[in-house]
N, CA, C and O atoms as a Tripos MOL2 file, in Angstrom:
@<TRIPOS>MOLECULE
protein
  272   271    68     0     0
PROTEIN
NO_CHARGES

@<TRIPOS>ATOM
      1 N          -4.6870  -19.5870    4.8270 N.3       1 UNK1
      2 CA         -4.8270  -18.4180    3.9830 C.3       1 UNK1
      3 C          -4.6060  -17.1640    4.8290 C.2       1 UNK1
      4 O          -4.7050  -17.2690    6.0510 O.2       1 UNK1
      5 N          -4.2950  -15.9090    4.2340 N.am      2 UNK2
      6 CA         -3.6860  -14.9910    4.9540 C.3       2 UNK2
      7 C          -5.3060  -13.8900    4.7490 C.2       2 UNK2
      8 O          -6.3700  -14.1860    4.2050 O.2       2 UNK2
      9 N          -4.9080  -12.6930    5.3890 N.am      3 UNK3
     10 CA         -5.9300  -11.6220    5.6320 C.3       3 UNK3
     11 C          -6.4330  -11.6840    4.2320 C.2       3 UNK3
     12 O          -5.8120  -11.9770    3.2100 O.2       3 UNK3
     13 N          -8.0420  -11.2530    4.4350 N.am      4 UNK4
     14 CA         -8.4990  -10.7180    3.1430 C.3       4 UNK4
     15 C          -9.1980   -9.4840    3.2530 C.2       4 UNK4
     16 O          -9.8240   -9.1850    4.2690 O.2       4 UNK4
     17 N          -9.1130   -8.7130    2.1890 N.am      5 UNK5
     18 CA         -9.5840   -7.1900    2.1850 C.3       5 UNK5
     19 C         -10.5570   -7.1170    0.8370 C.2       5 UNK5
     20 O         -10.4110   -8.0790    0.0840 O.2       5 UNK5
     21 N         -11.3270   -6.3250    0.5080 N.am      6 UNK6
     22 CA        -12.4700   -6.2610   -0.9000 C.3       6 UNK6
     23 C         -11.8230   -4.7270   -1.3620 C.2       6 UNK6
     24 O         -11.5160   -3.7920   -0.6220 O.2       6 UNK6
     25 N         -11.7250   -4.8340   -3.0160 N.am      7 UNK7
     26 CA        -10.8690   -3.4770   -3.5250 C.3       7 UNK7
     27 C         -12.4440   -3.0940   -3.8430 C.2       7 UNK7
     28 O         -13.5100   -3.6740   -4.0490 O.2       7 UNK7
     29 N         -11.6210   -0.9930   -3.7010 N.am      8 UNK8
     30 CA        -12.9940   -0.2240   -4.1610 C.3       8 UNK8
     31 C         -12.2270    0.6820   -4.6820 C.2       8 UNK8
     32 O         -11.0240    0.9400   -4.6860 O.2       8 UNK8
     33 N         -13.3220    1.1730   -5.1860 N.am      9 UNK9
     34 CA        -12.5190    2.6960   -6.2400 C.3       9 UNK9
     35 C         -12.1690    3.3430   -5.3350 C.2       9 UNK9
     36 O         -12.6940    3.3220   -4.2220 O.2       9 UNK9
     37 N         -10.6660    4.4240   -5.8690 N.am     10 UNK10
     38 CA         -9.6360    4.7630   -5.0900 C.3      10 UNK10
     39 C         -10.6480    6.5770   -5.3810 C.2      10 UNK10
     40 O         -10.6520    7.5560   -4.6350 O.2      10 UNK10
     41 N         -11.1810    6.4310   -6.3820 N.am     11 UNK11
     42 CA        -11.7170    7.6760   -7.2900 C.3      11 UNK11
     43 C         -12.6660    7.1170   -8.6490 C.2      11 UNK11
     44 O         -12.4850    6.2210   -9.4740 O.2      11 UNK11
     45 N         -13.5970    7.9750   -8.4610 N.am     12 UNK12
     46 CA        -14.9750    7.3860   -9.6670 C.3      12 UNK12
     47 C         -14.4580    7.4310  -10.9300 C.2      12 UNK12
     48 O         -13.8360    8.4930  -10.9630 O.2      12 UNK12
     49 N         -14.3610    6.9060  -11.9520 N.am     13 UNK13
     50 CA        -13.7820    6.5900  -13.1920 C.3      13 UNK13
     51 C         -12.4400    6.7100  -13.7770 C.2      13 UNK13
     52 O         -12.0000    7.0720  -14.8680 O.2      13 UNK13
     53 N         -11.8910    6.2340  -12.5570 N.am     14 UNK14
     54 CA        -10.1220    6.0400  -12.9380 C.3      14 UNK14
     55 C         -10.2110    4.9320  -12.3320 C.2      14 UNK14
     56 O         -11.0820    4.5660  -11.5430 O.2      14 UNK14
     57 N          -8.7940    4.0850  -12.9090 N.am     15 UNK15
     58 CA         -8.1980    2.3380  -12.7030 C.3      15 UNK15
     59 C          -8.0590    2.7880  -11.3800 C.2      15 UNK15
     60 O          -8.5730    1.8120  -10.8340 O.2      15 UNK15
     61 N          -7.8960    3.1800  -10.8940 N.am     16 UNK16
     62 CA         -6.5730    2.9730   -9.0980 C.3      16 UNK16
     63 C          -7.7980    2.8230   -8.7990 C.2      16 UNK16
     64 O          -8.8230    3.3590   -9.2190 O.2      16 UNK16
     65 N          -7.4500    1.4710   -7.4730 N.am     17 UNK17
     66 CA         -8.5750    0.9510   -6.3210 C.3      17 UNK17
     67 C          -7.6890    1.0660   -5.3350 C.2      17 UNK17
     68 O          -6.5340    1.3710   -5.6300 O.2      17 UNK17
     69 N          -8.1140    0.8110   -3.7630 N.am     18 UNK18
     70 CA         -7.5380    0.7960   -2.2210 C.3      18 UNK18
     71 C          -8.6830   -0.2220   -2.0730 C.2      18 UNK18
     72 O          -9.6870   -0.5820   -2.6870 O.2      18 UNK18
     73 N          -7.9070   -0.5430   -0.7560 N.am     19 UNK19
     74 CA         -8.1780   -1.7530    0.2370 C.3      19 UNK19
     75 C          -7.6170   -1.2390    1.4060 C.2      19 UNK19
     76 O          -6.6710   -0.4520    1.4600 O.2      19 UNK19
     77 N          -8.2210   -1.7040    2.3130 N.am     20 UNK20
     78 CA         -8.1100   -2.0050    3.7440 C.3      20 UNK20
     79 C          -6.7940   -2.6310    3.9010 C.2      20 UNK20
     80 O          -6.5240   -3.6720    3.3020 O.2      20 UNK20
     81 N          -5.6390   -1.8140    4.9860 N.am     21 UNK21
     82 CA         -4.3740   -2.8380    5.2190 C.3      21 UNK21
     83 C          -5.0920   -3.4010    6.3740 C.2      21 UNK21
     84 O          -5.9170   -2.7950    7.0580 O.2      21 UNK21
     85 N          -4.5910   -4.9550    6.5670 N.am     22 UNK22
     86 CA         -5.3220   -5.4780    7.7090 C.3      22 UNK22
     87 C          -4.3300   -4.9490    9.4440 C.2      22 UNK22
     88 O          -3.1190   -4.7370    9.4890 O.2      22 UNK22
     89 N          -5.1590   -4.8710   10.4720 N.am     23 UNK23
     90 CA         -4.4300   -4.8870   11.5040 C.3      23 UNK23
     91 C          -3.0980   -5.9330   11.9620 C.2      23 UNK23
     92 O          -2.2960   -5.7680   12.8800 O.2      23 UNK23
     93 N          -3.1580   -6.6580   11.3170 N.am     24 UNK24
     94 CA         -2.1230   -7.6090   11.6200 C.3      24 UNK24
     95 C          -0.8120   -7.0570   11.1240 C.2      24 UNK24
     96 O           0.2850   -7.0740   11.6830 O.2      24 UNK24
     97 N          -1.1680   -6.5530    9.9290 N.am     25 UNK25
     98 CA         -0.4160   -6.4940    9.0760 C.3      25 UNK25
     99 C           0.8480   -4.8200    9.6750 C.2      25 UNK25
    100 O           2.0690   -4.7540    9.8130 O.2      25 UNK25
    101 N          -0.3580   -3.6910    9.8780 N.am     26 UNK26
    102 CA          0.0050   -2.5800   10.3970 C.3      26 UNK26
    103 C           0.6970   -2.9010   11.5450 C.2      26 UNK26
    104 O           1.6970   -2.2700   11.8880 O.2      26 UNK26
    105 N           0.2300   -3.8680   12.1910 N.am     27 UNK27
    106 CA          1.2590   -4.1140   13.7590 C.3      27 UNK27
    107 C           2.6770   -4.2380   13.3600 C.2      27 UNK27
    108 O           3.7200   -3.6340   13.6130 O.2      27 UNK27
    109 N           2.1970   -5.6050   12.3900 N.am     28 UNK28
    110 CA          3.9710   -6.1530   12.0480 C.3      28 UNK28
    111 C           4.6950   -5.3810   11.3780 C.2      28 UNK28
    112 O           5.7940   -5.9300   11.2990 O.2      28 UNK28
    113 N           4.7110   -4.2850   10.7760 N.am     29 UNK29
    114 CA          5.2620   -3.2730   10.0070 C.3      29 UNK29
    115 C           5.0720   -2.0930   10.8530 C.2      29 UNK29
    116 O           5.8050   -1.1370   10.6030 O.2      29 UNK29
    117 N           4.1610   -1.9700   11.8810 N.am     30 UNK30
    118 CA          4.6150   -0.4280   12.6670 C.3      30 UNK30
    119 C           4.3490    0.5970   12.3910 C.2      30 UNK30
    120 O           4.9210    1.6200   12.7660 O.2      30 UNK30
    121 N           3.0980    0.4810   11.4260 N.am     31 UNK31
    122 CA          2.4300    1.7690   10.4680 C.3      31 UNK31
    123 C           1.5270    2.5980   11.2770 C.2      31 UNK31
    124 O           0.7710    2.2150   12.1700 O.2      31 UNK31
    125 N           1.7210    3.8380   10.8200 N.am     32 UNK32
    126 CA          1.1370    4.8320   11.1280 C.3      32 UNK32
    127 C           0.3590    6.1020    9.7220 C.2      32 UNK32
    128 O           0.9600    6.2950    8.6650 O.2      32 UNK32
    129 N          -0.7790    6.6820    9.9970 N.am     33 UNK33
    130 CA         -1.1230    6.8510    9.1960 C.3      33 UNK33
    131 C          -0.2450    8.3150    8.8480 C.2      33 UNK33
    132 O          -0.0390    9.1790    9.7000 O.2      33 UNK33
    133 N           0.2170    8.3950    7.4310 N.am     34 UNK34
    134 CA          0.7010    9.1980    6.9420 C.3      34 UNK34
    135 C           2.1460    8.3310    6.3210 C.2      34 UNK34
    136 O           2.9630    8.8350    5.5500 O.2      34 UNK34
    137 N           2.1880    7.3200    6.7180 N.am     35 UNK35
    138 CA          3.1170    6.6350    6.3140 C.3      35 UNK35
    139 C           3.0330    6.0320    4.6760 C.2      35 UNK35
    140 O           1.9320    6.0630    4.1270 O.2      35 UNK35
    141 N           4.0420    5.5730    4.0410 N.am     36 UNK36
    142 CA          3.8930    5.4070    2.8490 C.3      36 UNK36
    143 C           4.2730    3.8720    2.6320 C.2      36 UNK36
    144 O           5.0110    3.3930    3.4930 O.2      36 UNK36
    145 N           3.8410    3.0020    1.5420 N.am     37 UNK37
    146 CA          4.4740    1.8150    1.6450 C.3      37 UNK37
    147 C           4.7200    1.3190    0.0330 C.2      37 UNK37
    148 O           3.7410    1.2840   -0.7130 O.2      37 UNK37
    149 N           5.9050    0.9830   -0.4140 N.am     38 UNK38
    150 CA          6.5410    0.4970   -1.8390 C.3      38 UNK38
    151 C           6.6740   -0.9360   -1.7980 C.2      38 UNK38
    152 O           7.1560   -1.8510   -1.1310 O.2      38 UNK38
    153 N           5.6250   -0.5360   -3.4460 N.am     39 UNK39
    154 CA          5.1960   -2.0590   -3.7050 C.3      39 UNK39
    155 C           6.2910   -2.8330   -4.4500 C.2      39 UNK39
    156 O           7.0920   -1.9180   -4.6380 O.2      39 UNK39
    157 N           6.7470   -3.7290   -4.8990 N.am     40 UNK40
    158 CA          7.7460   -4.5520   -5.6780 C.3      40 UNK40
    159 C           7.0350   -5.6960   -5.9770 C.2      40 UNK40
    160 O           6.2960   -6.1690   -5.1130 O.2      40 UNK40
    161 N           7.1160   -6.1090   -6.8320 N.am     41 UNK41
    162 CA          6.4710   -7.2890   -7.6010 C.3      41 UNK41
    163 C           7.3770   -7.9510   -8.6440 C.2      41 UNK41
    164 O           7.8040   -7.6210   -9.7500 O.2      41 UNK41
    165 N           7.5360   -9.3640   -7.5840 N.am     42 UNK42
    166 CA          8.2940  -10.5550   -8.2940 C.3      42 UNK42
    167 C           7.7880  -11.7160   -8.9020 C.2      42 UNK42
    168 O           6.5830  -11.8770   -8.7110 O.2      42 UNK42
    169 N           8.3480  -12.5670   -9.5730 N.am     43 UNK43
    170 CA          7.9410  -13.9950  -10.2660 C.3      43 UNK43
    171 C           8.8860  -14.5710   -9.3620 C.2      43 UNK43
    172 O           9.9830  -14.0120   -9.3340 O.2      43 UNK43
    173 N           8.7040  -15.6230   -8.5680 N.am     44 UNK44
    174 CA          9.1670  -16.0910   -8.1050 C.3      44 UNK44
    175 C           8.7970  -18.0120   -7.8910 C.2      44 UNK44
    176 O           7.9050  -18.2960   -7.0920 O.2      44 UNK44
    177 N           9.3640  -18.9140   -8.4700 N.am     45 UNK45
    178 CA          8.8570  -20.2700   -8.7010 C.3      45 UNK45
    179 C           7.4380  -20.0380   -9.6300 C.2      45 UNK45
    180 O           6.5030  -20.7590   -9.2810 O.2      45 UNK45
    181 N           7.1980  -19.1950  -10.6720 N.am     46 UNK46
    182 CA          5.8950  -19.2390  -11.4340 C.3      46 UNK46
    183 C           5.4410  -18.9950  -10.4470 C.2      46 UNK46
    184 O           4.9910  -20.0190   -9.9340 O.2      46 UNK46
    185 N           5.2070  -17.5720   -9.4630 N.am     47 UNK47
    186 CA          4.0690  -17.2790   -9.0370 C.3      47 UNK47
    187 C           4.6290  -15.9580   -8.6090 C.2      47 UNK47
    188 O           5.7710  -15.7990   -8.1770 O.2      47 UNK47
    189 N           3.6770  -14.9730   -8.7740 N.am     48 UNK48
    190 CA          3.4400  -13.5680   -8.3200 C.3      48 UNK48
    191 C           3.7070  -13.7380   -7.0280 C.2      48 UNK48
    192 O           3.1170  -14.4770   -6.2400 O.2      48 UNK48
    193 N           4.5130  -13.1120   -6.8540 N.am     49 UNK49
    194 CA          4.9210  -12.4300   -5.3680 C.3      49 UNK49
    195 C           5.0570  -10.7700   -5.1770 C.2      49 UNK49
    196 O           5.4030  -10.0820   -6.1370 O.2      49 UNK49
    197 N           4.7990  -10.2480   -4.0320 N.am     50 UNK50
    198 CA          4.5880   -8.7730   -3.8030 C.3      50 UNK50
    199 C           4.8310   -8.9820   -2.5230 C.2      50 UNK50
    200 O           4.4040   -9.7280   -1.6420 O.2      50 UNK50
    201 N           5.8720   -7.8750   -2.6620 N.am     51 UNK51
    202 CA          6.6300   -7.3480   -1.8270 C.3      51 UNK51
    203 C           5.9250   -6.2150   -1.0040 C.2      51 UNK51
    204 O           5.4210   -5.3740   -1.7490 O.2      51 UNK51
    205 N           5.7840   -6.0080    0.1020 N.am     52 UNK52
    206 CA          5.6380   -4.4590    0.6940 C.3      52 UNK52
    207 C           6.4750   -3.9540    1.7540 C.2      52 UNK52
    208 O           6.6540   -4.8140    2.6160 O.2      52 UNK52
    209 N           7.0660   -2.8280    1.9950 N.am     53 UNK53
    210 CA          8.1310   -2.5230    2.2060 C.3      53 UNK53
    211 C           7.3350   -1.2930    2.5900 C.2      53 UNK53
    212 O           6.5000   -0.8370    1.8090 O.2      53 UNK53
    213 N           7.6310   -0.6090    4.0660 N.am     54 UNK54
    214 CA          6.7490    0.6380    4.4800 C.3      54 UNK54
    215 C           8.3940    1.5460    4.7500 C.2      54 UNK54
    216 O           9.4600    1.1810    5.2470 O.2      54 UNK54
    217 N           7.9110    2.8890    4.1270 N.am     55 UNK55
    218 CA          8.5760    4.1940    4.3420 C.3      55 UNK55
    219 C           8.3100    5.1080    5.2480 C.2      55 UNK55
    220 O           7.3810    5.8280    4.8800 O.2      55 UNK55
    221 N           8.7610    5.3930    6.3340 N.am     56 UNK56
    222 CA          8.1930    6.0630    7.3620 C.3      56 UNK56
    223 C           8.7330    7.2570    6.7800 C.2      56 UNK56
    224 O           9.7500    7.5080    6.1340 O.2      56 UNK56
    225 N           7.3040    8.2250    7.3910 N.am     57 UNK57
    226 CA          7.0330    9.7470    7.5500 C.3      57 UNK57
    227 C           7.5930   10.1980    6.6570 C.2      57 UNK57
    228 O           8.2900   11.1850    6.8940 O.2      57 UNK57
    229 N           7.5290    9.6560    5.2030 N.am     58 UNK58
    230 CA          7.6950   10.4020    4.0510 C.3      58 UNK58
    231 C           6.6510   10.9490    3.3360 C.2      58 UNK58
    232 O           5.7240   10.1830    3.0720 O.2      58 UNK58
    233 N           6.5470   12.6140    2.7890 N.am     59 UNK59
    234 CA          5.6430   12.9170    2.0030 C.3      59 UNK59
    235 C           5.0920   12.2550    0.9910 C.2      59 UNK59
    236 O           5.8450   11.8320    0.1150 O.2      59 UNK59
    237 N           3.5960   12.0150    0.8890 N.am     60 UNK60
    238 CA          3.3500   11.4250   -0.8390 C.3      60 UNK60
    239 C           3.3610   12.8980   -1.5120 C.2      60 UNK60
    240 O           3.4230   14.0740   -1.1560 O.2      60 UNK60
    241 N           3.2850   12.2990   -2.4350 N.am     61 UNK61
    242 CA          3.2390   12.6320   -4.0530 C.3      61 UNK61
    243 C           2.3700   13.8930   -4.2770 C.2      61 UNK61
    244 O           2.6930   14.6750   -5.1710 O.2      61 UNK61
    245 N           1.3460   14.1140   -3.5540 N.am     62 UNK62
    246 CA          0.2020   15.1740   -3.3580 C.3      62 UNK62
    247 C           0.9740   16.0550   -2.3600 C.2      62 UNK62
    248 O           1.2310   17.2480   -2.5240 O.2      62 UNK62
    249 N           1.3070   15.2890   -1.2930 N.am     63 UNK63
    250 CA          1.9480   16.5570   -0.2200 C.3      63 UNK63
    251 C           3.2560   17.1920   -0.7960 C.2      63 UNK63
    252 O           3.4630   18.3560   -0.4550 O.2      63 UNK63
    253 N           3.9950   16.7090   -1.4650 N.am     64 UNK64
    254 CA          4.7670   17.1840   -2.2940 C.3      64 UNK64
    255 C           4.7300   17.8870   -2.9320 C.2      64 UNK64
    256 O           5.6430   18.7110   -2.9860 O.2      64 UNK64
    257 N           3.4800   17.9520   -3.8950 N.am     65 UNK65
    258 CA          3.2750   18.9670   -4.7150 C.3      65 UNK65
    259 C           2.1000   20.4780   -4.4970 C.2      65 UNK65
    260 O           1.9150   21.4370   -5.2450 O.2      65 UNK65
    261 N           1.5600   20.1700   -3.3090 N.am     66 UNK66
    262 CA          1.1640   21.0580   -2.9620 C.3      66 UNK66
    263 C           1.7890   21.9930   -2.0190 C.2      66 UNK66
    264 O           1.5830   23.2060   -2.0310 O.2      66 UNK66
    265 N           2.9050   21.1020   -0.8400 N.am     67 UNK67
    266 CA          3.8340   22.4450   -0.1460 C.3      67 UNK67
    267 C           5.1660   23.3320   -1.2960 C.2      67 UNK67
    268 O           5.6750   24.4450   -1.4240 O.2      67 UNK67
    269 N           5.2370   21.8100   -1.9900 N.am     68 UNK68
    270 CA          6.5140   22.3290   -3.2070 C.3      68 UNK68
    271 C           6.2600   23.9210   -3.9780 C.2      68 UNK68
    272 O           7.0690   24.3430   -4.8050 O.2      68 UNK68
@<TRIPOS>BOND
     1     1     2 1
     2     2     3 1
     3     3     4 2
     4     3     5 am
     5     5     6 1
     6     6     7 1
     7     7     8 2
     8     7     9 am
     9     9    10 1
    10    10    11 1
    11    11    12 2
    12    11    13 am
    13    13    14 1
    14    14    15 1
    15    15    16 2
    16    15    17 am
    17    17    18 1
    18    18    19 1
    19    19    20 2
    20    19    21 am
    21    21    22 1
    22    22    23 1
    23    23    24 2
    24    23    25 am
    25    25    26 1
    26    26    27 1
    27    27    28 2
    28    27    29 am
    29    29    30 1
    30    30    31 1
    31    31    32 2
    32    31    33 am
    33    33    34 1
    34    34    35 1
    35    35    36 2
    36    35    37 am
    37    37    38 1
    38    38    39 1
    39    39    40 2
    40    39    41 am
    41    41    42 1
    42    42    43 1
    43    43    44 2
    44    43    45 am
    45    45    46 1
    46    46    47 1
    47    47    48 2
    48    47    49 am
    49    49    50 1
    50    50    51 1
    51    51    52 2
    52    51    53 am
    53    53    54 1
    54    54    55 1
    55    55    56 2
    56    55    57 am
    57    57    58 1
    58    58    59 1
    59    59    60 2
    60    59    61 am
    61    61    62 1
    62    62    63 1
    63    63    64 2
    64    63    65 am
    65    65    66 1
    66    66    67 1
    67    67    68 2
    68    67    69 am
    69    69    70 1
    70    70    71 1
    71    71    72 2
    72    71    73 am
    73    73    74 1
    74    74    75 1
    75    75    76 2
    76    75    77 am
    77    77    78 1
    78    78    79 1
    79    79    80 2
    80    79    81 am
    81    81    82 1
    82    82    83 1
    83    83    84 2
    84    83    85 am
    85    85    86 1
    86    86    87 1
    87    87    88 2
    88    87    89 am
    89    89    90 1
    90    90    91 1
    91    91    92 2
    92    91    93 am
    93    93    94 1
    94    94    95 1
    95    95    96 2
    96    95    97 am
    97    97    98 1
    98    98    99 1
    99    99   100 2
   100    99   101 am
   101   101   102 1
   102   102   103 1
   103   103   104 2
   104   103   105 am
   105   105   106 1
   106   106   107 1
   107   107   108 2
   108   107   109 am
   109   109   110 1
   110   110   111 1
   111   111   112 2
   112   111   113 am
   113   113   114 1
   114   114   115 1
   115   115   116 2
   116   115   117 am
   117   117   118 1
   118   118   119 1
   119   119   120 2
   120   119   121 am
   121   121   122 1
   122   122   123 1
   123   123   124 2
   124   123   125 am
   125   125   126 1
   126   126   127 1
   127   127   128 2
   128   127   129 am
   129   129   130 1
   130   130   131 1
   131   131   132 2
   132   131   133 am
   133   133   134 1
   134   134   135 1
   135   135   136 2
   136   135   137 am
   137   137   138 1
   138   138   139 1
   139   139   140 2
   140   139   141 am
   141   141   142 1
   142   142   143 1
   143   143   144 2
   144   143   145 am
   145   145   146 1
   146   146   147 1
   147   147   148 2
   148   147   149 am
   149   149   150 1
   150   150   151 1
   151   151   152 2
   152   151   153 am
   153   153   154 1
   154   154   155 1
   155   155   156 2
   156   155   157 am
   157   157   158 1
   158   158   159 1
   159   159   160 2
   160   159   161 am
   161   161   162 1
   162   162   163 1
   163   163   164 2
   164   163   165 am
   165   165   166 1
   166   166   167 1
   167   167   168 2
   168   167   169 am
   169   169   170 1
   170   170   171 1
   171   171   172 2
   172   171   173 am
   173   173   174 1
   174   174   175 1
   175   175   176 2
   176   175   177 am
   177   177   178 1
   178   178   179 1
   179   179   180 2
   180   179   181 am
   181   181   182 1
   182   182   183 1
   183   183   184 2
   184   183   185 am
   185   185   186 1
   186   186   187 1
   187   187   188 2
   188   187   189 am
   189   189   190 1
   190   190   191 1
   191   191   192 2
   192   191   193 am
   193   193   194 1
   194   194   195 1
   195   195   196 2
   196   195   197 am
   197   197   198 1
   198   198   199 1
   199   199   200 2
   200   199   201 am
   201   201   202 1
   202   202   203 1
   203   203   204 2
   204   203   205 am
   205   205   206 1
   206   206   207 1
   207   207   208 2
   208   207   209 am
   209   209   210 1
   210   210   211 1
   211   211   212 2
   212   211   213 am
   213   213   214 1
   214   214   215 1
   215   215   216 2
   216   215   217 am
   217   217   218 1
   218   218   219 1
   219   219   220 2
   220   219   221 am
   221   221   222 1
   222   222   223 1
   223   223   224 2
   224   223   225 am
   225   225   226 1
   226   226   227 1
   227   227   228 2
   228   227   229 am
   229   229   230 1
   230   230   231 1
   231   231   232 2
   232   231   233 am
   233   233   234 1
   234   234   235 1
   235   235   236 2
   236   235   237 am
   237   237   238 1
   238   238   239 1
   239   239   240 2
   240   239   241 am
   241   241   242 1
   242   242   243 1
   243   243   244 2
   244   243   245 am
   245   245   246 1
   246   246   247 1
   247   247   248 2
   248   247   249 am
   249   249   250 1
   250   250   251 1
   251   251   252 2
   252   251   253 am
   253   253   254 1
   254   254   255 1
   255   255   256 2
   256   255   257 am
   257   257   258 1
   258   258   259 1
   259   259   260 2
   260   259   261 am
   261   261   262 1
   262   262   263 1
   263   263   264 2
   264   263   265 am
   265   265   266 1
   266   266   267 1
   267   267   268 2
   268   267   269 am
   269   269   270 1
   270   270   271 1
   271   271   272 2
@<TRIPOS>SUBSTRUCTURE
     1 UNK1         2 RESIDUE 1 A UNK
     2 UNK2         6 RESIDUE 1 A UNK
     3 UNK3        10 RESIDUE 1 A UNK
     4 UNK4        14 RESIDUE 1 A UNK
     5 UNK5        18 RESIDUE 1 A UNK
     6 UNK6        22 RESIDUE 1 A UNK
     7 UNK7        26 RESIDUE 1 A UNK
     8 UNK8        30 RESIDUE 1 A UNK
     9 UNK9        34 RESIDUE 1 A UNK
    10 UNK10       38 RESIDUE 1 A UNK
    11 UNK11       42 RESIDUE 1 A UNK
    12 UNK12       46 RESIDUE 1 A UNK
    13 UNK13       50 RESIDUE 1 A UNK
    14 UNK14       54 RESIDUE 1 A UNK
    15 UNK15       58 RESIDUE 1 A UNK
    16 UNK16       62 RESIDUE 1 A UNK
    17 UNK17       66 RESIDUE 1 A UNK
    18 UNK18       70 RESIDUE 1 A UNK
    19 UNK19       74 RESIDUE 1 A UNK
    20 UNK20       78 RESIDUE 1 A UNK
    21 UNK21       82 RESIDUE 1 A UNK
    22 UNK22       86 RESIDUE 1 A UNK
    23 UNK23       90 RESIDUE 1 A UNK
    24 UNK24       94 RESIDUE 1 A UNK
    25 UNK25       98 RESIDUE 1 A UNK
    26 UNK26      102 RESIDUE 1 A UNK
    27 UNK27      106 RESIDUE 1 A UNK
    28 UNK28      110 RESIDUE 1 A UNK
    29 UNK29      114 RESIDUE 1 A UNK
    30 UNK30      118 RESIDUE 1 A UNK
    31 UNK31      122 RESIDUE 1 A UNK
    32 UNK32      126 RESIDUE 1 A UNK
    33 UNK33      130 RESIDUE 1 A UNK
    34 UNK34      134 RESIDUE 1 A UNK
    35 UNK35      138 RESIDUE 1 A UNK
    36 UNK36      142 RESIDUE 1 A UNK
    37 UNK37      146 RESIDUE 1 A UNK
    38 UNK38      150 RESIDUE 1 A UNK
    39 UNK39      154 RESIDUE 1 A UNK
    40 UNK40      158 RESIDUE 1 A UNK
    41 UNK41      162 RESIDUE 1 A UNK
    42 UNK42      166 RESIDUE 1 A UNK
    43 UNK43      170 RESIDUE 1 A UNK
    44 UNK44      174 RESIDUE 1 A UNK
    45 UNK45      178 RESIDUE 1 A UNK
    46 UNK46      182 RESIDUE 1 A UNK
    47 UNK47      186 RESIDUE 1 A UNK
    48 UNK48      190 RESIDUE 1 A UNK
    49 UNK49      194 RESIDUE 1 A UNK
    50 UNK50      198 RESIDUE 1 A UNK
    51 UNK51      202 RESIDUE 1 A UNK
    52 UNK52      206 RESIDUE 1 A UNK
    53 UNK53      210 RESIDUE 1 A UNK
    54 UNK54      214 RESIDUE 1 A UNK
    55 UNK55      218 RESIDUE 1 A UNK
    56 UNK56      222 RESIDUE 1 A UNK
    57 UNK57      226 RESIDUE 1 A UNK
    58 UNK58      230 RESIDUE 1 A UNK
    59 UNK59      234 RESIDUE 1 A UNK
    60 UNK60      238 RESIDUE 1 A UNK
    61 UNK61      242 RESIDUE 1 A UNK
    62 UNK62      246 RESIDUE 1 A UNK
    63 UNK63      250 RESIDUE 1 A UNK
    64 UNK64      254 RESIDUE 1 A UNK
    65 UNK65      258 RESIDUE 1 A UNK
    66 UNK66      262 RESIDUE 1 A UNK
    67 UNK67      266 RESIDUE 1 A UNK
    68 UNK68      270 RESIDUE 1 A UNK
């Protein structure tokens, strides 16, 4: 079995939760904080698969709209 992490609210009474990326994981991908990472989600043989795919040193969505 691979890393496990426990989801918590991302923010008090909205759906979005976060988790912990595990260290293993940040090594093998080369992450740094401020970094961004795109999710993709496949069916693949009847089973959920998710993709993660990291974007270096791109603004989110907040930093965007607050220097914009």
């Amino acid at each position: 079995m691979g890393a496990r992490t426990k989801l918590t609210a991302a923010v008090s009474k909205k759906e979005s939760l976060r988790t912990t990326v595990p260290r293993s994981i940040v090594q093998q991908l080369n992450l740094t904080s401020g970094d961004s990472l795109d999710w993709q989600l496949e069916v693949r043989n009847g089973e959920l698969v998710v993709a993660v795919r990291p974007i270096k040193g791109l603004p989110s969505k907040r930093e965007t709209i607050q220097n914009g």
